[in-house]
N, C-alpha and C positions, 0 to 999 in steps of 0.2 A: 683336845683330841678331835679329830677327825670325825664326826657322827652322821654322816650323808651317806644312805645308801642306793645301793647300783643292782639291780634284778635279788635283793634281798643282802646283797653282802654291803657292809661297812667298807666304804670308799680305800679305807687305812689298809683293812685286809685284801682288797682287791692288789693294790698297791704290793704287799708284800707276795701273794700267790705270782703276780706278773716278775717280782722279782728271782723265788726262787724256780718258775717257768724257764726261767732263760738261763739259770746256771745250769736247772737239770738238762736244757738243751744242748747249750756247750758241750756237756759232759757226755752227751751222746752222739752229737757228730764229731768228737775224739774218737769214740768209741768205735764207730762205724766207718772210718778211714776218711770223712769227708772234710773235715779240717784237723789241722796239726794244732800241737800247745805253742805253735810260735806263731801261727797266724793271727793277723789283725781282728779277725773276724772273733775269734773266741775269745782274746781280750779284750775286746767291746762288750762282748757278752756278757762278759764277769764282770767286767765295771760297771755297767748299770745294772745287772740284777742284782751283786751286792750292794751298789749304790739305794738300788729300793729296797733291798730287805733292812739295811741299818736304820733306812727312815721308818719304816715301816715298826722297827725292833725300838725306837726313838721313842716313838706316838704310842706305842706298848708298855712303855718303860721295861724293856726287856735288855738290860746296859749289858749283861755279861756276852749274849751272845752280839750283841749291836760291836763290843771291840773287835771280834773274827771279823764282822762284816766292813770292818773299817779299816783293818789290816789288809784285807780281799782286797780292797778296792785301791789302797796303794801299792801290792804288790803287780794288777792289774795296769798301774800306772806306768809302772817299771817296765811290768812284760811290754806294752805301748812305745817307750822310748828305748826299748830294745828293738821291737822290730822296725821302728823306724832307724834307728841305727844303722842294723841290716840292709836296708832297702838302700839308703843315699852310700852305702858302703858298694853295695850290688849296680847301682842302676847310675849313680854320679848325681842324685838328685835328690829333694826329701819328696816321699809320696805324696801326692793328690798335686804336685805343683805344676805350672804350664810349663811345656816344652817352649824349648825354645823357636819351632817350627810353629809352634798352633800361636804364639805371642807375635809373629811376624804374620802370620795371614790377617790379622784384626786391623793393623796398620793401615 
């Protein structure tokens, strides 16, 4: 286990509070109309702060809820190759890749 700690908290826990930080974040720029359930941004979200709470739940030995957190994180996986999907369905391309304009100016 993890025994170093950071302004008094156990590295492990810090670890896990940053995890469940950023689901409760997700879950509230839902809430507040500033990002949608299909946007990239809140499935990024959920995959690494479920990503850190299952470690976190690992180094706990806390197995029962570590399976939610690891179901989370492939359903997050899903949601991700969904919306790239989307995106090369909408745009003719997969996100983040070079235009064919910007790969001809470097020439």
């Amino acid at each position: 286990m993890l025994a170093n700690t950071v302004l008094g908290i156990q590295v492990i826990d810090a670890i896990g509070i940053v995890g469940v930080a950023l689901i409760v974040f997700g879950f509230y720029r839902i809430q507040i109309g500033q990002w949608s359930t299909r946007s990239l941004w809140y499935e990024l979200d959920n995959l690494v702060g479920a990503a850190l709470l299952g470690f976190h739940e690992f180094h706990t030995e806390a197995y029962i809820s570590m399976v939610l957190n690891v179901l989370w994180v492939f359903v997050a996986i899903r949601g991700i190759t969904s919306f790239v999907d989307r995106y090369e369905k909408h745009h003719g391309k997969k996100p983040f890749s070079k235009s064919k304009k910007s790969a001809k100016k470097r020439r």
